[in-house]
CHARMM-style PDB file with segment names, atoms N, HN, CA, C and O in Angstrom:
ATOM      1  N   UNK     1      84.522  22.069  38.689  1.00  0.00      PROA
ATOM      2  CA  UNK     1      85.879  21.597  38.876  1.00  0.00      PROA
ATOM      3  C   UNK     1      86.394  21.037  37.559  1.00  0.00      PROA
ATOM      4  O   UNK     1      85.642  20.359  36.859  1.00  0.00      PROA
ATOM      5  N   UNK     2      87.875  21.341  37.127  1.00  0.00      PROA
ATOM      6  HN  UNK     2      88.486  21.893  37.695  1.00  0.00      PROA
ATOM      7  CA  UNK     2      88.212  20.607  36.136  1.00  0.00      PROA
ATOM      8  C   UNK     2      88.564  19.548  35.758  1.00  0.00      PROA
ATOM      9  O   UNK     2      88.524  19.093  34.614  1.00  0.00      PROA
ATOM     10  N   UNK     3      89.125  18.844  37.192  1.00  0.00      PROA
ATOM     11  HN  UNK     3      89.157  19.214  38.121  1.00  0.00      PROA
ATOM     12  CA  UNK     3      89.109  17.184  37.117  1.00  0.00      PROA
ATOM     13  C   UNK     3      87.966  16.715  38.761  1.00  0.00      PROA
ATOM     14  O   UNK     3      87.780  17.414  39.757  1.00  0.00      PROA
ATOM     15  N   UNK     4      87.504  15.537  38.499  1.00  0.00      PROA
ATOM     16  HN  UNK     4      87.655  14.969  37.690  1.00  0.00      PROA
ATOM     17  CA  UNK     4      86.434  15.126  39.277  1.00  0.00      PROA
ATOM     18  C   UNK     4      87.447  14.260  40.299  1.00  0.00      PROA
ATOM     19  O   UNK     4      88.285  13.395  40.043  1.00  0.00      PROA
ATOM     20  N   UNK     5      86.987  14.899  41.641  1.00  0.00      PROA
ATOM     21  HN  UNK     5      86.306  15.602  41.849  1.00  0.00      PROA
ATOM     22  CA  UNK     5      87.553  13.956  42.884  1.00  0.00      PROA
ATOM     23  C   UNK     5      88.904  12.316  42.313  1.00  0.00      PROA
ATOM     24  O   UNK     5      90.099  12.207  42.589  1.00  0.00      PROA
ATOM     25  N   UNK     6      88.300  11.677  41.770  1.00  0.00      PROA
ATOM     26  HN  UNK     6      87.330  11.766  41.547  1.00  0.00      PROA
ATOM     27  CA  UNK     6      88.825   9.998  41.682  1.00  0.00      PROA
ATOM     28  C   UNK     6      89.796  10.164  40.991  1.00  0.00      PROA
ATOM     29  O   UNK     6      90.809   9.526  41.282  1.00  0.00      PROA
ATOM     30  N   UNK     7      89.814  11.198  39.692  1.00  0.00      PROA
ATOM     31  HN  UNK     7      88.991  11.715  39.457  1.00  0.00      PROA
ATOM     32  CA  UNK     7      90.959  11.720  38.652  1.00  0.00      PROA
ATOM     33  C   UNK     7      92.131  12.903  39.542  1.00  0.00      PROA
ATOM     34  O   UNK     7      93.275  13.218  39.215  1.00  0.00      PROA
ATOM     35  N   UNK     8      91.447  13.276  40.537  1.00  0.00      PROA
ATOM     36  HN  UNK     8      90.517  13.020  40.803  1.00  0.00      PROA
ATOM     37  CA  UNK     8      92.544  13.832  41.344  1.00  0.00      PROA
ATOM     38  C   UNK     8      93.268  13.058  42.364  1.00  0.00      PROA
ATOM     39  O   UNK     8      94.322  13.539  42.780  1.00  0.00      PROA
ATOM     40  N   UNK     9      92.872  11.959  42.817  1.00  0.00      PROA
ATOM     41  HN  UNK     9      92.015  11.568  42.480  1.00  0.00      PROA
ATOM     42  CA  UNK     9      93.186  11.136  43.876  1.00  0.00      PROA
ATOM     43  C   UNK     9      94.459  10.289  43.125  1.00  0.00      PROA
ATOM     44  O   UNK     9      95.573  10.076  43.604  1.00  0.00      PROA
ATOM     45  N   UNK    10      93.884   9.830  41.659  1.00  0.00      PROA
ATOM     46  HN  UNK    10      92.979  10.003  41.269  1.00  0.00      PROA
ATOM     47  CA  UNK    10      94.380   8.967  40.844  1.00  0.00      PROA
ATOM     48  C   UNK    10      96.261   9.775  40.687  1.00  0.00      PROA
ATOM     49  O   UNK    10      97.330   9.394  41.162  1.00  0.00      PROA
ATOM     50  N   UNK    11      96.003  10.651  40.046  1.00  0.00      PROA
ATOM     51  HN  UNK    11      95.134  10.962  39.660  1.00  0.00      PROA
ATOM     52  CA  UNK    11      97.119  11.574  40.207  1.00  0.00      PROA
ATOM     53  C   UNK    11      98.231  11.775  41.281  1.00  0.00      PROA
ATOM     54  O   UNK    11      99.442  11.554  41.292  1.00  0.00      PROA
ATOM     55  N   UNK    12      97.430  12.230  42.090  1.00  0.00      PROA
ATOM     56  HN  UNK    12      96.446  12.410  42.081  1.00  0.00      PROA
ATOM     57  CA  UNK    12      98.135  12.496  42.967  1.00  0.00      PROA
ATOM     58  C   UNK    12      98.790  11.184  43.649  1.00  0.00      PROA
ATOM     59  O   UNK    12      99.970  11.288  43.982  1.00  0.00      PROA
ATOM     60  N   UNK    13      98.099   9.905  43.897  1.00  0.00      PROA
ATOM     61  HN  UNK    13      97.140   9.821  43.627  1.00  0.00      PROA
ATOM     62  CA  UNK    13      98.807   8.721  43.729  1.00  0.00      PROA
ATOM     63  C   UNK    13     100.108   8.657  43.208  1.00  0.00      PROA
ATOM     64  O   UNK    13     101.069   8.119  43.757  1.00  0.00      PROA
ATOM     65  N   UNK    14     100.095   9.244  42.099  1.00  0.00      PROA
ATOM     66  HN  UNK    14      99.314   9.681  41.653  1.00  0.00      PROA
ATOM     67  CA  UNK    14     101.206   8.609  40.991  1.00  0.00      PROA
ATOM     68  C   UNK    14     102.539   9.808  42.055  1.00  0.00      PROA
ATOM     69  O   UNK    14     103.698   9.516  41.763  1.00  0.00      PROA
ATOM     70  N   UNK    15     102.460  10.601  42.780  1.00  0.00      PROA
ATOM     71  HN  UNK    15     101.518  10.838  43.017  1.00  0.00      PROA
ATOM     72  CA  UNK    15     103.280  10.853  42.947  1.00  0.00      PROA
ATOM     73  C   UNK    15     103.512  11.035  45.021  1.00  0.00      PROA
ATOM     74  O   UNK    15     104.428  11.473  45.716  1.00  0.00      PROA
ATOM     75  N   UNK    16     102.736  10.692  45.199  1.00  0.00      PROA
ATOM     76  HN  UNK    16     101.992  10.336  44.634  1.00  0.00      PROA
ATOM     77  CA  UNK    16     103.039  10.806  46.952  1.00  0.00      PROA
ATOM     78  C   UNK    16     102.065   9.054  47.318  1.00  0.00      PROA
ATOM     79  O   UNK    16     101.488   8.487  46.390  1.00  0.00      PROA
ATOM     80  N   UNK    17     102.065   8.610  48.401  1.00  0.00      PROA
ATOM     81  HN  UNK    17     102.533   9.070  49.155  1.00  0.00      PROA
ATOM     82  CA  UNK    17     101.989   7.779  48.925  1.00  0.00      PROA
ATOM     83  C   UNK    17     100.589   8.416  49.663  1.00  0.00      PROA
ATOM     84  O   UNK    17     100.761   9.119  50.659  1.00  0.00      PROA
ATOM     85  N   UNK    18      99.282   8.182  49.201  1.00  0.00      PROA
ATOM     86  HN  UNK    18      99.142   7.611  48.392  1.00  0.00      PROA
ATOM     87  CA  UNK    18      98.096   8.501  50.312  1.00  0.00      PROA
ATOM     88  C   UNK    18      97.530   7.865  51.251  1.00  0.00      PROA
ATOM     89  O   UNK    18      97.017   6.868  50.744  1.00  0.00      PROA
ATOM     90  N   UNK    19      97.355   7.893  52.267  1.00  0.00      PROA
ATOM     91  HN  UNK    19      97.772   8.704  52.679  1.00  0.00      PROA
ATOM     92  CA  UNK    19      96.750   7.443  53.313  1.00  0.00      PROA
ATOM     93  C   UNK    19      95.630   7.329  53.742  1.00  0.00      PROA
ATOM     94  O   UNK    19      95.058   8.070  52.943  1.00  0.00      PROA
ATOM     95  N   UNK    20      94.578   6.839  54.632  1.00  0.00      PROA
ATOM     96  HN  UNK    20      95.042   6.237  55.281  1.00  0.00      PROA
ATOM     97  CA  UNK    20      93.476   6.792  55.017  1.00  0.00      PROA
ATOM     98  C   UNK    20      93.612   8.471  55.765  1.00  0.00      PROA
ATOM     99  O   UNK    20      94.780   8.850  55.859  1.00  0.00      PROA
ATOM    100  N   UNK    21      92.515   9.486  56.295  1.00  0.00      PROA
ATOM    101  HN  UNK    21      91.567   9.177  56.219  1.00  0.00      PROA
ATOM    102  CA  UNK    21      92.597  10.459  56.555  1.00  0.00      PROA
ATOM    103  C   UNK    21      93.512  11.688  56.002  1.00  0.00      PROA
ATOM    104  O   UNK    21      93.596  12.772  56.580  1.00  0.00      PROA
ATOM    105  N   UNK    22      94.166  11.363  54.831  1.00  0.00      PROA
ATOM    106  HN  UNK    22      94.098  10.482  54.361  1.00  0.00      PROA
ATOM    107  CA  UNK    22      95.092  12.536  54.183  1.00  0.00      PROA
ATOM    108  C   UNK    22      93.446  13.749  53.209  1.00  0.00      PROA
ATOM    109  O   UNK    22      92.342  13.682  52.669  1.00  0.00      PROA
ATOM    110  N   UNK    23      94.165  14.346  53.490  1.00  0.00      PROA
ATOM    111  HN  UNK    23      95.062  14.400  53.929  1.00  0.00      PROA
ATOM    112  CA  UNK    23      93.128  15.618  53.035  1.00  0.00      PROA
ATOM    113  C   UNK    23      94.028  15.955  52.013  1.00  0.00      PROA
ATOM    114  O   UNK    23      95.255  16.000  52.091  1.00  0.00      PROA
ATOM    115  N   UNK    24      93.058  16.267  50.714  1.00  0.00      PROA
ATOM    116  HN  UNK    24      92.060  16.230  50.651  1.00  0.00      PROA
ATOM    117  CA  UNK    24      93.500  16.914  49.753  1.00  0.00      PROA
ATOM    118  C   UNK    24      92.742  18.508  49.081  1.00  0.00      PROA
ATOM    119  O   UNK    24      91.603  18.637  48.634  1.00  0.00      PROA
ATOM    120  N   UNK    25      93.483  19.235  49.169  1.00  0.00      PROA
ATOM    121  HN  UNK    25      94.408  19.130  49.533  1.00  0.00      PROA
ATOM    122  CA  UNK    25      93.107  20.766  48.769  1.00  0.00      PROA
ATOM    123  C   UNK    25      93.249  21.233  47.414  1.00  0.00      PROA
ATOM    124  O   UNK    25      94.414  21.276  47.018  1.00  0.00      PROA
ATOM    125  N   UNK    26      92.336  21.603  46.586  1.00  0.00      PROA
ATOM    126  HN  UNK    26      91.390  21.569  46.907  1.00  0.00      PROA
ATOM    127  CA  UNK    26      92.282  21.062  45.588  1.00  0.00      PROA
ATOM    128  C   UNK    26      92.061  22.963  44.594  1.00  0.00      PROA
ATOM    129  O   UNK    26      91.997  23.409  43.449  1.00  0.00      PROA
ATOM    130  N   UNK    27      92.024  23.482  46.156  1.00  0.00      PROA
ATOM    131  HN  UNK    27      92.076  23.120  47.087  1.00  0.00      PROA
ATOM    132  CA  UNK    27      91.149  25.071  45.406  1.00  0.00      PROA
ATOM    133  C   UNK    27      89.895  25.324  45.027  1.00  0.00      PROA
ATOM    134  O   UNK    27      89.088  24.477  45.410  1.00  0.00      PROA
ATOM    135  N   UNK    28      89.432  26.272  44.358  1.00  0.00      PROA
ATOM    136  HN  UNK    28      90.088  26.960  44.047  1.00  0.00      PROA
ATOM    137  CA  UNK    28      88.312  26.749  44.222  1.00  0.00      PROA
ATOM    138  C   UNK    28      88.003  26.688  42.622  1.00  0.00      PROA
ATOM    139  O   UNK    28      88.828  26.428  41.746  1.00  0.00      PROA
ATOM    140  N   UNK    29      86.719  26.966  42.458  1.00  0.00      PROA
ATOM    141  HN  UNK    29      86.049  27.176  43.169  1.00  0.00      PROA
ATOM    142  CA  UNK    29      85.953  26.602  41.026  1.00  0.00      PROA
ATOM    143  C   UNK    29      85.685  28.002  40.868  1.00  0.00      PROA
ATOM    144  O   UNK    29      85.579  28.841  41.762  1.00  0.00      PROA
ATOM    145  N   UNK    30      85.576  28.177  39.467  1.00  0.00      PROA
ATOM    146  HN  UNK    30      85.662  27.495  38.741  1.00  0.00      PROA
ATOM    147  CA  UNK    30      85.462  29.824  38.625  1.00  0.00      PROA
ATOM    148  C   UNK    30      84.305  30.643  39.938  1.00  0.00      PROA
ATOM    149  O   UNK    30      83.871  30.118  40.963  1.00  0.00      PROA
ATOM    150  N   UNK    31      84.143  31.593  39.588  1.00  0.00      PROA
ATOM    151  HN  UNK    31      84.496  32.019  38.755  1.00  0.00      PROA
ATOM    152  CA  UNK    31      83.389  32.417  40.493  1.00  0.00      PROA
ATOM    153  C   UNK    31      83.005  32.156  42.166  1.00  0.00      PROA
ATOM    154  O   UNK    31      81.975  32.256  42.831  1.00  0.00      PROA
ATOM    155  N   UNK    32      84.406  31.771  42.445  1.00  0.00      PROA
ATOM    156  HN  UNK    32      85.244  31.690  41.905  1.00  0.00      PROA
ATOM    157  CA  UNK    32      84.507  31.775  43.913  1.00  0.00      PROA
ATOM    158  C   UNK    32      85.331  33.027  44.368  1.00  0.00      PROA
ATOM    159  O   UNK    32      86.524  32.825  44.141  1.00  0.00      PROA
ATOM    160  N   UNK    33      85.044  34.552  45.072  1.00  0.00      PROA
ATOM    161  HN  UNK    33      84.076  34.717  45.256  1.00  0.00      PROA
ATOM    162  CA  UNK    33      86.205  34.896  45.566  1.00  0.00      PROA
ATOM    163  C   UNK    33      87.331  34.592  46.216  1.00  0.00      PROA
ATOM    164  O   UNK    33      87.361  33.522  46.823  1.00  0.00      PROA
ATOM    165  N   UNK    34      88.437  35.422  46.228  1.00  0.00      PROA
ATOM    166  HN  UNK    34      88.413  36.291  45.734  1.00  0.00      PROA
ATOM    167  CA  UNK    34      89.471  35.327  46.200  1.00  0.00      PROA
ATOM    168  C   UNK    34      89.596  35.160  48.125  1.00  0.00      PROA
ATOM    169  O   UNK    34      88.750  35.732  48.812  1.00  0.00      PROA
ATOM    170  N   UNK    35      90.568  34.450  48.694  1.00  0.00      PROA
ATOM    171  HN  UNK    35      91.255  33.985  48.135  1.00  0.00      PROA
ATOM    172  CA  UNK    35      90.800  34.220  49.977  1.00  0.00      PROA
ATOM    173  C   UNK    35      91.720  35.886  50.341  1.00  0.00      PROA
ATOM    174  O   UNK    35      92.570  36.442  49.646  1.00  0.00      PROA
ATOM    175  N   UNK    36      91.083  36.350  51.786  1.00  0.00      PROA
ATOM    176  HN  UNK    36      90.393  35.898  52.350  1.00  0.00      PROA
ATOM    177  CA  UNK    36      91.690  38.163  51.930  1.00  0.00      PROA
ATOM    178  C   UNK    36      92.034  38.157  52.699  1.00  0.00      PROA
ATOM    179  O   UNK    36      91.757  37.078  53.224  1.00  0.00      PROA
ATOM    180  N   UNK    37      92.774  38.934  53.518  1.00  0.00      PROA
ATOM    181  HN  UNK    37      93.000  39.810  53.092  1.00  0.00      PROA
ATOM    182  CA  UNK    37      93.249  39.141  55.355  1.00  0.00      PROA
ATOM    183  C   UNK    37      91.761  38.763  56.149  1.00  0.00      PROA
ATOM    184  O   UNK    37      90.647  39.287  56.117  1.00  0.00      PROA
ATOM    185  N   UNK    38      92.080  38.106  56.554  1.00  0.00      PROA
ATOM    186  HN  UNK    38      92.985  37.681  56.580  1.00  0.00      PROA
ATOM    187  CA  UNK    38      90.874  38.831  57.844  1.00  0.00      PROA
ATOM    188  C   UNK    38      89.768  37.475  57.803  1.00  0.00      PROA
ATOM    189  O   UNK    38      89.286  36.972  58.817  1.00  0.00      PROA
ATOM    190  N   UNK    39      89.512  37.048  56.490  1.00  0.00      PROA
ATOM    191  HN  UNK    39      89.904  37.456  55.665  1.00  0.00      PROA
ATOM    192  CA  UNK    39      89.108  35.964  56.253  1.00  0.00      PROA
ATOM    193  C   UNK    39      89.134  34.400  56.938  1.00  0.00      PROA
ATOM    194  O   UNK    39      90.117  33.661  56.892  1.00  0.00      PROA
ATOM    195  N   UNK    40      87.898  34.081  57.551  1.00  0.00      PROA
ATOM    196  HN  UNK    40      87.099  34.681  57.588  1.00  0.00      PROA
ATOM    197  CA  UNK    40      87.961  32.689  58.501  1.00  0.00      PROA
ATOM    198  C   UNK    40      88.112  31.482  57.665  1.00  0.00      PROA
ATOM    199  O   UNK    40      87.317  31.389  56.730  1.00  0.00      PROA
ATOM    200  N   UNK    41      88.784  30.752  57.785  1.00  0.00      PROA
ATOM    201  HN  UNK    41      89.430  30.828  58.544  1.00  0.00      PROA
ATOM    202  CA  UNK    41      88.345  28.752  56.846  1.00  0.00      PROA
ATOM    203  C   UNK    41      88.348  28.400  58.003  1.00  0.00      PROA
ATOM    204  O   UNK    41      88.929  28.767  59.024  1.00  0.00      PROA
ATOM    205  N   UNK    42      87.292  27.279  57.621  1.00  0.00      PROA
ATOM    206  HN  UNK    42      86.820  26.980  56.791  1.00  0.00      PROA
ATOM    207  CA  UNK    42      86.647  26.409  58.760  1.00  0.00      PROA
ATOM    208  C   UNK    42      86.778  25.228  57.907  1.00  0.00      PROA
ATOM    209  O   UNK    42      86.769  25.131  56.680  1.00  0.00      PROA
ATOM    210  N   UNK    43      86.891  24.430  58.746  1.00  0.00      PROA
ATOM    211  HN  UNK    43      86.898  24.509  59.743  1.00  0.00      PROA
ATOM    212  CA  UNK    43      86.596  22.570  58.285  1.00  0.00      PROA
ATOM    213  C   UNK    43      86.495  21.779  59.260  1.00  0.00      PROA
ATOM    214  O   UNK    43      86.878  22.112  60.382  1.00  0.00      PROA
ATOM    215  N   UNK    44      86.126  20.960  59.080  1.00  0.00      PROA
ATOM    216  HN  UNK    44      85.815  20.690  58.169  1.00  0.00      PROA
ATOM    217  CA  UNK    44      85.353  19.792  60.093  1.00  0.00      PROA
ATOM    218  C   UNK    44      85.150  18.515  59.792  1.00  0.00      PROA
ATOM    219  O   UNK    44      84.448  18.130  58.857  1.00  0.00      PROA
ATOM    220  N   UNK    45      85.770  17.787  60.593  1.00  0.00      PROA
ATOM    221  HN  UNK    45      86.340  18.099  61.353  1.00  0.00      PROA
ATOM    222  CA  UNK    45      85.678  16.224  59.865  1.00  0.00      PROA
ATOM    223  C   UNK    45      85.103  15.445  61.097  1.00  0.00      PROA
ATOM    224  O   UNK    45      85.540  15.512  62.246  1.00  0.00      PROA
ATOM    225  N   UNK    46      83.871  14.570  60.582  1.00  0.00      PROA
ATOM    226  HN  UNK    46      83.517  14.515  59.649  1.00  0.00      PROA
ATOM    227  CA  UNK    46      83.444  13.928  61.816  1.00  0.00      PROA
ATOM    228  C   UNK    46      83.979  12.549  62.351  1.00  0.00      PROA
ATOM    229  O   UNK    46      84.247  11.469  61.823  1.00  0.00      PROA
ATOM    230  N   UNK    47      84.019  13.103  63.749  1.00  0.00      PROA
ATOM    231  HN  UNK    47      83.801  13.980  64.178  1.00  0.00      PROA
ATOM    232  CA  UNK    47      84.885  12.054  64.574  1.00  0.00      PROA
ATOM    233  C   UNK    47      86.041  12.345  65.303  1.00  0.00      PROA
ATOM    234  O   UNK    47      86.470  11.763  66.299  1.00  0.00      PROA
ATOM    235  N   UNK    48      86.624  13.562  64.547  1.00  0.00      PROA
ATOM    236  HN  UNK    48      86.275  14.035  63.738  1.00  0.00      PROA
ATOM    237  CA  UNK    48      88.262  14.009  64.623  1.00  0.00      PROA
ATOM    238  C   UNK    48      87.898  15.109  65.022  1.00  0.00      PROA
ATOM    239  O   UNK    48      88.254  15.176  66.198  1.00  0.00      PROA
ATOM    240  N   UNK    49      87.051  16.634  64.533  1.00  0.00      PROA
ATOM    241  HN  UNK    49      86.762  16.579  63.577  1.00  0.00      PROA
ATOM    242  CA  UNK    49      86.965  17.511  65.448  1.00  0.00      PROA
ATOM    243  C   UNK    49      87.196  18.553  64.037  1.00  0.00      PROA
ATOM    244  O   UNK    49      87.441  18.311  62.854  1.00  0.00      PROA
ATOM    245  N   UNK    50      86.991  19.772  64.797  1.00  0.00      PROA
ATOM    246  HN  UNK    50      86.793  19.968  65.758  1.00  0.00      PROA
ATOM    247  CA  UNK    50      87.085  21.138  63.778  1.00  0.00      PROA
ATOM    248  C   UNK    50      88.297  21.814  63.743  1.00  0.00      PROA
ATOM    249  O   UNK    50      89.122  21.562  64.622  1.00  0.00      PROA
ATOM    250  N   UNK    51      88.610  22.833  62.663  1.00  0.00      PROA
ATOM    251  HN  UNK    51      87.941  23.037  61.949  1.00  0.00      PROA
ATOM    252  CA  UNK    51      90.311  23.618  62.332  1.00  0.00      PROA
ATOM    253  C   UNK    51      88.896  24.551  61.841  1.00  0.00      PROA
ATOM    254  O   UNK    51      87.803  24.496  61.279  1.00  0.00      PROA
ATOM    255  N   UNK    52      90.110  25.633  62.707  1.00  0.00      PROA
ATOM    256  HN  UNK    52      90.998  25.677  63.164  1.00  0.00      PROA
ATOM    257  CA  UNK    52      89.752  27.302  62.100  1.00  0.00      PROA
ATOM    258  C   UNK    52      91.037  27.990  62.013  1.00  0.00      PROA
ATOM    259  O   UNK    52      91.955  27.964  62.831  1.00  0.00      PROA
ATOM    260  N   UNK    53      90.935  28.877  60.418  1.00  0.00      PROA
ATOM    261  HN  UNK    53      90.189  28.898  59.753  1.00  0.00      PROA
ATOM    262  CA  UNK    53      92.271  29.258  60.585  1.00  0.00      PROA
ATOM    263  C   UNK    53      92.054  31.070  59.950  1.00  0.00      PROA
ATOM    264  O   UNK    53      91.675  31.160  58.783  1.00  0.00      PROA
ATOM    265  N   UNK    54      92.245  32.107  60.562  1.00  0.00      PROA
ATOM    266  HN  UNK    54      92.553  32.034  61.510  1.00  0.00      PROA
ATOM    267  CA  UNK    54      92.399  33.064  59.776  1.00  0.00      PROA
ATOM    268  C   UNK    54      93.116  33.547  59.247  1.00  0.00      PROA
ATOM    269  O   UNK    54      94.300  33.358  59.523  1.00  0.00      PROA
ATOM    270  N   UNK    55      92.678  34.518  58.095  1.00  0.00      PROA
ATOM    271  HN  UNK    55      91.716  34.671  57.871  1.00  0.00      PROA
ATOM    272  CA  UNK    55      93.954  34.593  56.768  1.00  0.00      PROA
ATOM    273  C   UNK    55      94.452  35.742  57.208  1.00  0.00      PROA
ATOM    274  O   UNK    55      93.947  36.821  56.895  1.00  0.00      PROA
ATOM    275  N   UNK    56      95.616  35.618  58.070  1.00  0.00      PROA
ATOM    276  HN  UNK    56      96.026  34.742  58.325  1.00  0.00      PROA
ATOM    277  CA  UNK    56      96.363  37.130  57.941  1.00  0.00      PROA
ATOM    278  C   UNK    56      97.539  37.465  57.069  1.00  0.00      PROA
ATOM    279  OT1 UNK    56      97.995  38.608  57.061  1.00  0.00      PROA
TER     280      UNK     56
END
């Protein structure tokens, strides 16, 4: 990654108001493929429950 978690939080501070539970998406690091049709994301946060979303 090119900036580390705390330097992205820090940032992004400076321009929106963050909250306890705000999720931040930040993208992918060099040699990750590319997101395609058809493609599942999953995430899961414990306590709150799971999101599945496919890429059409």
């Amino acid at each position: 990654m090119i900036w580390k978690v705390p330097e992205q939080i820090s940032y992004l501070s400076e321009y929106y108001e963050l909250a306890p539970g705000d999720v931040i998406l930040s993208g992918t690091p060099s040699g990750v493929a590319a997101i395609e049709k058809g493609d599942v994301m999953e995430v899961e946060v414990e306590g709150l429950g799971q999101l599945s979303v496919v890429v059409v």
